[in-house]
Backbone as a printed PyTorch tensor [residue, N CA C, xyz], in Angstrom:
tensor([[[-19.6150, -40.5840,  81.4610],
         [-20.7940, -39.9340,  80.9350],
         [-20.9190, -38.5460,  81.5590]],

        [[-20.9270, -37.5000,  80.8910],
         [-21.5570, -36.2380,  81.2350],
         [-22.8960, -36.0890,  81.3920]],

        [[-23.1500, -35.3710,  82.5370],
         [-24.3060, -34.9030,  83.4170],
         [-24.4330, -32.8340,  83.2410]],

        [[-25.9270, -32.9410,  83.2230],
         [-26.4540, -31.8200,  82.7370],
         [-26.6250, -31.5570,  84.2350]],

        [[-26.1180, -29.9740,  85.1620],
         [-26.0600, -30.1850,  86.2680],
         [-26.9280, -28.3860,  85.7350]],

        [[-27.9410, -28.7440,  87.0280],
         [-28.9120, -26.6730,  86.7880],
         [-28.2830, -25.6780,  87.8230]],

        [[-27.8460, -24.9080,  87.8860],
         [-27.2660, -23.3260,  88.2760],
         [-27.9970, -23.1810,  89.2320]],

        [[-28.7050, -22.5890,  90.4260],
         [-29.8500, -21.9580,  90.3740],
         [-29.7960, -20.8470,  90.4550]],

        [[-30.5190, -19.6360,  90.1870],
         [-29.8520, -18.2490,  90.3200],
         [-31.0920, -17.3170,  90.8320]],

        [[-31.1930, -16.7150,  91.2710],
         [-32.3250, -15.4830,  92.1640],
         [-33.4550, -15.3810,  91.0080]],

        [[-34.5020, -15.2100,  91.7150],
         [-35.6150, -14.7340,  91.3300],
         [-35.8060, -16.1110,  90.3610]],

        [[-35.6350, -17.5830,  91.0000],
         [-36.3730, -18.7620,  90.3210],
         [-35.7000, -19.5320,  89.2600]],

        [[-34.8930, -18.3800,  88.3840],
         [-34.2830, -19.0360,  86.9930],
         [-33.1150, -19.5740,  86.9400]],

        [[-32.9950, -20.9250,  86.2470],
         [-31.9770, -21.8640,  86.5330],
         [-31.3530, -21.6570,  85.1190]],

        [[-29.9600, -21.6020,  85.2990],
         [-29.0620, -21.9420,  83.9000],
         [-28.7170, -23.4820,  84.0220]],

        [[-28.7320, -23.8240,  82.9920],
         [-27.8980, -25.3140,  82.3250],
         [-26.4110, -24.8890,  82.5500]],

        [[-25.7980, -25.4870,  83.4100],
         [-24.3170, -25.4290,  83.4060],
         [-23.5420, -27.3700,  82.8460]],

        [[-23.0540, -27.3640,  81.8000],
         [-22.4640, -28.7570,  81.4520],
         [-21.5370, -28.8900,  81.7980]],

        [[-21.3180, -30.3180,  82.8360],
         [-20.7580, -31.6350,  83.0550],
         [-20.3570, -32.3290,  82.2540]],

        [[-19.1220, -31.9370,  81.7810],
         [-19.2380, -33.4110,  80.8450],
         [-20.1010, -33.7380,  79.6610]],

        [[-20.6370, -34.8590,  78.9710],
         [-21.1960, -34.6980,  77.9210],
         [-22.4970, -34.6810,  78.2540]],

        [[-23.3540, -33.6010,  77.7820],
         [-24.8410, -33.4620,  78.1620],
         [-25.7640, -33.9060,  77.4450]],

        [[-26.5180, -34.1520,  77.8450],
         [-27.9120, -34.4550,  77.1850],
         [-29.1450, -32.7690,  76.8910]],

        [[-29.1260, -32.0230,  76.1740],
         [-29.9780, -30.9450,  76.5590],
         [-31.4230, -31.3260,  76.4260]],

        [[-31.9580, -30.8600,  78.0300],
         [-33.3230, -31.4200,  78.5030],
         [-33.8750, -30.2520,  77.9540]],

        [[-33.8720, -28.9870,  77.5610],
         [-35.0380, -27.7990,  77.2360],
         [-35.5910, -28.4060,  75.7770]],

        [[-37.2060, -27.3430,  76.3190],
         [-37.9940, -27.9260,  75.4520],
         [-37.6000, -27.7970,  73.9750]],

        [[-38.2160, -28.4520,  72.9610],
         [-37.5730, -28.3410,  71.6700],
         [-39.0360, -28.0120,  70.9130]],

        [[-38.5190, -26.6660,  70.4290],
         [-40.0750, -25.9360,  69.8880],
         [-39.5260, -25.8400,  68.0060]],

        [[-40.2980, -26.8080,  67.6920],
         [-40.6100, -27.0310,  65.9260],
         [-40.7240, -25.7250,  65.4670]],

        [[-40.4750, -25.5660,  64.7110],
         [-40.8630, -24.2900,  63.7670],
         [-40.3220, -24.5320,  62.1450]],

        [[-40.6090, -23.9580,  60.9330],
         [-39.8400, -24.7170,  59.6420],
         [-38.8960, -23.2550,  59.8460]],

        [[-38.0450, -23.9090,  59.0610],
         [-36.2760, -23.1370,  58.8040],
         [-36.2450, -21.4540,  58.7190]],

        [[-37.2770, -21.3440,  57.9480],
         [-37.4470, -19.3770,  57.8000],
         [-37.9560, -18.8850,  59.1540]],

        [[-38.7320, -19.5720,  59.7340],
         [-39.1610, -19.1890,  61.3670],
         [-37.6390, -18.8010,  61.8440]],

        [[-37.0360, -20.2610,  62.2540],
         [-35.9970, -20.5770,  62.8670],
         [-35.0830, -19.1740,  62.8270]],

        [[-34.8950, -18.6060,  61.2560],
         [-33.8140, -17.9320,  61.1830],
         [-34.4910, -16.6370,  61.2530]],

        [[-35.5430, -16.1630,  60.9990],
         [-36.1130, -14.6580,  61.7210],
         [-36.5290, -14.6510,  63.1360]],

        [[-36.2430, -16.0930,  64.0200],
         [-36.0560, -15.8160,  65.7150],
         [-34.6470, -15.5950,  65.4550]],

        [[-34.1850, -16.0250,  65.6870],
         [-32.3150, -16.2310,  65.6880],
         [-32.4790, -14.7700,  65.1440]],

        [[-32.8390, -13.6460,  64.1230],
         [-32.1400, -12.6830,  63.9560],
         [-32.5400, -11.5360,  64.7600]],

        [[-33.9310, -12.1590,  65.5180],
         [-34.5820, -10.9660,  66.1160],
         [-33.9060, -11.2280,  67.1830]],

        [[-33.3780, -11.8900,  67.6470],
         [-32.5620, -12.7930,  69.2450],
         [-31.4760, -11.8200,  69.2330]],

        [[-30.6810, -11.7110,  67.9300],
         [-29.6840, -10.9610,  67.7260],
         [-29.9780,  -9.7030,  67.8670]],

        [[-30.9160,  -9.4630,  67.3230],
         [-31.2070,  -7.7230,  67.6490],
         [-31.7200,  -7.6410,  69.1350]],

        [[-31.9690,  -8.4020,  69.4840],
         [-32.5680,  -7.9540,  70.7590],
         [-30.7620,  -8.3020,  72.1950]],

        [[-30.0380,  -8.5740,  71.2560],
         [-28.8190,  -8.8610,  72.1250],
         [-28.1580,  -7.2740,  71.7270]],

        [[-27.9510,  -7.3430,  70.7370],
         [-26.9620,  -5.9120,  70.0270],
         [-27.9380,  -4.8130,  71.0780]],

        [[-29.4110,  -4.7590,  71.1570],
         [-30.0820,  -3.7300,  71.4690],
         [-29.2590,  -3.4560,  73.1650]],

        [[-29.7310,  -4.4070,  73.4170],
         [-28.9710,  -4.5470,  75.0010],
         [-27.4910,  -3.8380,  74.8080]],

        [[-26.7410,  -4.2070,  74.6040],
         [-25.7260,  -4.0370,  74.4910],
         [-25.5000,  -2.5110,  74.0240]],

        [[-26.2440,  -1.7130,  73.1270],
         [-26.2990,  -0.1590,  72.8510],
         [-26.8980,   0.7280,  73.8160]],

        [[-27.9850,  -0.1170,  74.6570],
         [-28.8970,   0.4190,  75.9800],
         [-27.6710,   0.4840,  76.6280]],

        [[-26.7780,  -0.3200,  77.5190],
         [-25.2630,   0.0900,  78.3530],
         [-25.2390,   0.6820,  77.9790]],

        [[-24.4870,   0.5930,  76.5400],
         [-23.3560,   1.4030,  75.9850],
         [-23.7960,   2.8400,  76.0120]],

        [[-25.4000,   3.3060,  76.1850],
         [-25.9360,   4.7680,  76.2790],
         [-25.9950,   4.7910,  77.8520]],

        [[-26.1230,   4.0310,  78.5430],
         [-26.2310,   4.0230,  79.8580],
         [-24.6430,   4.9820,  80.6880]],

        [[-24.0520,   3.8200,  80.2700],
         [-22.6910,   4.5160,  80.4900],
         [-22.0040,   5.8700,  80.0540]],

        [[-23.1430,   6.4410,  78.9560],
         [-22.3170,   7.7640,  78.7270],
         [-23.5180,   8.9460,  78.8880]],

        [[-24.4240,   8.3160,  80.1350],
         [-25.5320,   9.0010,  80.2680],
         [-26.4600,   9.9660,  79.5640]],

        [[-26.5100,   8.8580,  78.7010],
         [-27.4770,   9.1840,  77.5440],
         [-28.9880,   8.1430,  77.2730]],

        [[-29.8710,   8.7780,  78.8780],
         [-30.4840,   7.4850,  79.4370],
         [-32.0310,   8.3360,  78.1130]],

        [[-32.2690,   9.0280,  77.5150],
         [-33.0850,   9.3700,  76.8720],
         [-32.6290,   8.0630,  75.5840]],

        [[-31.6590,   8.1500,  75.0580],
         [-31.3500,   7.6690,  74.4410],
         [-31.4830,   6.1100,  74.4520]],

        [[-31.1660,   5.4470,  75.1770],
         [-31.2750,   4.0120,  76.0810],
         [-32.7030,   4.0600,  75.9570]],

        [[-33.6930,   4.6050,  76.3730],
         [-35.2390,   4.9250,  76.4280],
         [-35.5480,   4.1270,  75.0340]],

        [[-35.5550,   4.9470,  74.1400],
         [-35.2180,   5.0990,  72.7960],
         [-34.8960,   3.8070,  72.2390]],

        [[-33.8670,   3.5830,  72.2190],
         [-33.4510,   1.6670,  71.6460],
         [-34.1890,   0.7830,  72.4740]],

        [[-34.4520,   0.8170,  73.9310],
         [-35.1600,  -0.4970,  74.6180],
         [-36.8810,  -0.5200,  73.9590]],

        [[-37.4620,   1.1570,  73.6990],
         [-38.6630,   1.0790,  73.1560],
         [-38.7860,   0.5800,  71.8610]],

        [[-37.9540,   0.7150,  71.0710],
         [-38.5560,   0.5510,  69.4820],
         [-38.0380,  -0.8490,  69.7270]],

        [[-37.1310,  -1.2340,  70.2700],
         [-36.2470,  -2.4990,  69.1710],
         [-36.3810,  -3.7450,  70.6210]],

        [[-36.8990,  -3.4010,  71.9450],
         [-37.6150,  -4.7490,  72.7210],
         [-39.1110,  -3.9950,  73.2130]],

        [[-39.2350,  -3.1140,  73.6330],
         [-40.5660,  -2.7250,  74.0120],
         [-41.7250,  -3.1860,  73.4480]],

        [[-42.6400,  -3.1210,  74.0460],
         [-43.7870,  -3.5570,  73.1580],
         [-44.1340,  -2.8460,  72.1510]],

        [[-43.4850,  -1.7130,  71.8330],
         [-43.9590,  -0.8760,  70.1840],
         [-43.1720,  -1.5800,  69.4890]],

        [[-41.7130,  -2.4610,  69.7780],
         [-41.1970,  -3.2390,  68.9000],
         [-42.4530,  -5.0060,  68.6520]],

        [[-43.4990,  -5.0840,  68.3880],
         [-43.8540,  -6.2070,  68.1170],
         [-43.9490,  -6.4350,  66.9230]],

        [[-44.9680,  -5.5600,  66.0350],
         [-45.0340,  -5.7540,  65.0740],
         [-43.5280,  -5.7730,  63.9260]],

        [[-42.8930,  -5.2030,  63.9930],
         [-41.2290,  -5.1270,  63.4500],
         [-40.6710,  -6.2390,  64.2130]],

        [[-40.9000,  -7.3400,  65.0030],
         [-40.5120,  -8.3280,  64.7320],
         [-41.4960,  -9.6110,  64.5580]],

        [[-42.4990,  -8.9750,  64.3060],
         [-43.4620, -10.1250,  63.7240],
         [-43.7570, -10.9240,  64.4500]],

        [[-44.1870, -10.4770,  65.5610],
         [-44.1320, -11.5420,  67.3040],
         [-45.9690, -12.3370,  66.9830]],

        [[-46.9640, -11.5910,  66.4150],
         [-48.0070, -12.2250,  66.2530],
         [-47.9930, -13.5320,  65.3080]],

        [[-47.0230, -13.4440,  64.5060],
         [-46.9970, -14.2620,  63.7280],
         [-45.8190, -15.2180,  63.8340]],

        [[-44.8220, -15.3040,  65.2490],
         [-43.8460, -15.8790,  65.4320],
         [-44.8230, -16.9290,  66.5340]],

        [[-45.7540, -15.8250,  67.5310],
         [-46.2800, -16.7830,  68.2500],
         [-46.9140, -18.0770,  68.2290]],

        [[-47.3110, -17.9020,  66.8780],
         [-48.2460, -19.0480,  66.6000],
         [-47.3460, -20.3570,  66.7290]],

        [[-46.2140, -20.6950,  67.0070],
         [-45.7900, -21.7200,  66.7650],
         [-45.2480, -22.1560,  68.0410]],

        [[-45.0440, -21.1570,  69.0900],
         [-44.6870, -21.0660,  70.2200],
         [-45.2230, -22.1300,  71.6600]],

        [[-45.0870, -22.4960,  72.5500],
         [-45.8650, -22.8870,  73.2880],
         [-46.6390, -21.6750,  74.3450]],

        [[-47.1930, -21.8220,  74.7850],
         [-47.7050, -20.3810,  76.0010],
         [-46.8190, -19.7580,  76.7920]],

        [[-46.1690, -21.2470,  77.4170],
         [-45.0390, -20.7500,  78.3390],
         [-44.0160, -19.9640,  78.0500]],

        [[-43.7010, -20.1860,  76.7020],
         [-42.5810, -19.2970,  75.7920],
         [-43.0830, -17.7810,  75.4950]],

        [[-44.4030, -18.1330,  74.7430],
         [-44.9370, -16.5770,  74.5150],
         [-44.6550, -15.6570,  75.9440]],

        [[-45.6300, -16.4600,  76.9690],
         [-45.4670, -15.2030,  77.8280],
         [-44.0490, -15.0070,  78.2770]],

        [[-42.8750, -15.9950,  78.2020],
         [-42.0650, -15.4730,  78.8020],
         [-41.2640, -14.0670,  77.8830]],

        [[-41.5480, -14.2140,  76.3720],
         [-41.2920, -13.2300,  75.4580],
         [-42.0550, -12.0000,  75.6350]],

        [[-43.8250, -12.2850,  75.7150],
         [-44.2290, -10.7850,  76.3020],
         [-43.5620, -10.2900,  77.1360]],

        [[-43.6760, -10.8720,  78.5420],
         [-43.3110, -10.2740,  79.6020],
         [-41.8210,  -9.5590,  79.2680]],

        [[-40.7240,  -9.9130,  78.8870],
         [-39.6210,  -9.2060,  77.9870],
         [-39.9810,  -8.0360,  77.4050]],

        [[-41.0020,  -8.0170,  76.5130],
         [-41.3070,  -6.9260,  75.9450],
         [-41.8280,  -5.6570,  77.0750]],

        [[-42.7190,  -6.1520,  77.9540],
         [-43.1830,  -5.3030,  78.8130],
         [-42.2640,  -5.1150,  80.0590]],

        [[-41.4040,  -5.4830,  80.2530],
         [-40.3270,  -5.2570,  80.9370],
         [-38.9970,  -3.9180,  80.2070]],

        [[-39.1640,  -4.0230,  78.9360],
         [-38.1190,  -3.1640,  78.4600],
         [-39.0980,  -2.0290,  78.1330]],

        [[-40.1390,  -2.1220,  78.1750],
         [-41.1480,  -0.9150,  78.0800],
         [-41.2420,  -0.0570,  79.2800]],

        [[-40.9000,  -0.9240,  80.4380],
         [-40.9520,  -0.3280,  81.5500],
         [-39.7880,   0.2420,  81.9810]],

        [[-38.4510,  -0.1350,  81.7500],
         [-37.1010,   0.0680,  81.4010],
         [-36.9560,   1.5520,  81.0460]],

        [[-37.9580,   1.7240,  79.5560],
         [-37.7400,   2.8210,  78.9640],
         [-38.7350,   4.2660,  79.7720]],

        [[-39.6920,   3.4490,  80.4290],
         [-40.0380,   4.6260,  81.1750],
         [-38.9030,   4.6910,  82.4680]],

        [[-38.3680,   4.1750,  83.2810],
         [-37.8610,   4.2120,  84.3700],
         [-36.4030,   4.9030,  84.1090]],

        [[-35.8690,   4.4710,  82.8920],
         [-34.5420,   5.0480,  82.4220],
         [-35.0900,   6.7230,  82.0550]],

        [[-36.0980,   6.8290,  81.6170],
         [-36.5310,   8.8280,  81.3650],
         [-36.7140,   9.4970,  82.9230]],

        [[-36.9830,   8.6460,  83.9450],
         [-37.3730,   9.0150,  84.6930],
         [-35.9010,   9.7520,  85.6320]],

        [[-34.8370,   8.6030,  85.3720],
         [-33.2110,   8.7700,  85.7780],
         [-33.0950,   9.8480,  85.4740]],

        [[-33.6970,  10.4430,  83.7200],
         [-32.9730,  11.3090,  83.7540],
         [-33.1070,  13.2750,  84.7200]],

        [[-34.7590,  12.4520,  84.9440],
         [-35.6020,  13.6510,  85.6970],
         [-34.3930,  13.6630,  87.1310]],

        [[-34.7170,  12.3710,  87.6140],
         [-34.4210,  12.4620,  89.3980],
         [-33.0110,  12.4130,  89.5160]],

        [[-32.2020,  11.9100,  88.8670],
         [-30.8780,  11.5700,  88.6330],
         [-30.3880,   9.5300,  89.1160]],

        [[-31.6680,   9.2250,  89.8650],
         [-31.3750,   8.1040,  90.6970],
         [-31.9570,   7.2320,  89.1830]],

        [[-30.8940,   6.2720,  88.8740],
         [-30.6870,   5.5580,  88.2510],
         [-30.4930,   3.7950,  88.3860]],

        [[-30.4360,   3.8420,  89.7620],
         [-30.6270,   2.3750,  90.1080],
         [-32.1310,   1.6200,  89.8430]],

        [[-33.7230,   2.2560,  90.1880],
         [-34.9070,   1.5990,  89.5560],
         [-34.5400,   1.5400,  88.0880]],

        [[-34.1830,   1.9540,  87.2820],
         [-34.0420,   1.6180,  86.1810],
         [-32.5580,   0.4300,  85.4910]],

        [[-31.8200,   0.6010,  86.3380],
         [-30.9050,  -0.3470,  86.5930],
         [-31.5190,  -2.2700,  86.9500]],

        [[-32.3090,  -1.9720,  87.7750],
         [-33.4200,  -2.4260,  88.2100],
         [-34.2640,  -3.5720,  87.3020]],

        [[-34.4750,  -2.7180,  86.4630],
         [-35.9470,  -2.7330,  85.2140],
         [-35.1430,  -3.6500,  84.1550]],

        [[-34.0040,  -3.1810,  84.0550],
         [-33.3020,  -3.5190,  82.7490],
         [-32.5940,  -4.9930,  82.9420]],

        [[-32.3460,  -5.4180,  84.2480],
         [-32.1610,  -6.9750,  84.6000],
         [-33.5180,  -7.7400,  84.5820]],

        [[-34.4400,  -6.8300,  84.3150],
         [-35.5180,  -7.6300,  85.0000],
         [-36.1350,  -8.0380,  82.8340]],

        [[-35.3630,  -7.1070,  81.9430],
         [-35.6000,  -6.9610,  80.4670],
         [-34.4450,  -8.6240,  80.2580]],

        [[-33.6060,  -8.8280,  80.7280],
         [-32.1620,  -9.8840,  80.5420],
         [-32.6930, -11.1370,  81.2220]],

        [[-33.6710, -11.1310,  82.3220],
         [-33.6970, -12.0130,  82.8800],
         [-34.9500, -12.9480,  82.5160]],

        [[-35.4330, -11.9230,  81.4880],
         [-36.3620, -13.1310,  80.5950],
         [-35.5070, -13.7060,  79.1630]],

        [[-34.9020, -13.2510,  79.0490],
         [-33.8630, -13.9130,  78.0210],
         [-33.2410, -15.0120,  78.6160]],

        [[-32.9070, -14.9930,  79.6080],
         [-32.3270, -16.1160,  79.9990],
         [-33.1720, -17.3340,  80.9780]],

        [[-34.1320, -17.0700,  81.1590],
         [-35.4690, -17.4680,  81.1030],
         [-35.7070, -18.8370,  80.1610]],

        [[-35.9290, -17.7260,  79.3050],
         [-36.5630, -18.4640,  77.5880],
         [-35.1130, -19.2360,  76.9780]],

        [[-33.9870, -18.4580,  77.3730],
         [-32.9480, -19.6850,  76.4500],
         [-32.8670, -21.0140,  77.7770]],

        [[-32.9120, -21.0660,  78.6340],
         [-32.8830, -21.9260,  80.2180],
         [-33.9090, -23.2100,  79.3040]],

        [[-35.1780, -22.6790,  79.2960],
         [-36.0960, -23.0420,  79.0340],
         [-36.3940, -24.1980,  77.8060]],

        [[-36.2130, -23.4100,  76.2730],
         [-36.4270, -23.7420,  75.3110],
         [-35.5200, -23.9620,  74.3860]],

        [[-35.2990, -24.4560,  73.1850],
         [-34.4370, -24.4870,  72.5340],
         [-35.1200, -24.5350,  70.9200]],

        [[-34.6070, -23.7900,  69.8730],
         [-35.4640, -24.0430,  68.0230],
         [-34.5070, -25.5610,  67.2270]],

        [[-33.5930, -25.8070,  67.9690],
         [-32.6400, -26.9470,  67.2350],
         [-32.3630, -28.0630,  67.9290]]])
């Protein structure tokens, strides 16, 4: 029999690492099928987003990085992904761990403009694990299937 064995990793948050055949213990949050698949696509955008924030990071184009973490996770991204109306189905614990995401890459996008003032780029380095580490949070956590 496979055993579901937990990670533990800094700052509290545990990954599911599988043993063998698992049982997955995260919570299982109902939603009907069109929910399901406009989280899953906003999940995706909010992965691709990450992934273009580096990819501007690395060619120090931290205005730019600013820019994608604000519109597309920041909190000016809510309404464009319909978070008032995703919440409703959510449990609390989930919502806030999704706000706090949002207000984490909001803060990201100020701290990354700020790199570009001072040149010191590590607080914003900083900010932007702290934008990933509610993602992995909420997938640790919860599960739509």
């Amino acid at each position: 029999m496979k055993r579901l064995i937990f990670l533990s990793l800094t700052m509290g948050v545990a990954l599911p690492v599988f043993s063998g055949e698992a049982v997955d213990k995260r919570t299982l949050v109902k939603m009907p099928g069109m929910m399901q698949a406009h989280m899953k696509a906003n999940m995706r955008d909010h992965l691709l987003a990450l992934s273009e924030i580096e990819e501007a990071l690395g060619a120090s184009q931290y205005a730019n990085a600013a820019d994608i973490a604000e519109r597309r996770l920041g909190m000016s991204s809510l309404d464009a992904h319909g978070a008032s109306h995703m919440a409703q189905v959510m449990p609390k614990d989930m919502q806030a761990i999704g706000t706090e995401m949002h207000r984490a890459a909001s803060r990201f996008a100020v701290s990354v403009r700020n790199a570009e003032v001072n040149g010191d780029l590590r607080p914003a380095m900083t900010d932007l694990s702290k934008v990933s580490r509610q993602c992995v949070a909420c997938h640790a956590a919860y599960r739509i299937h």
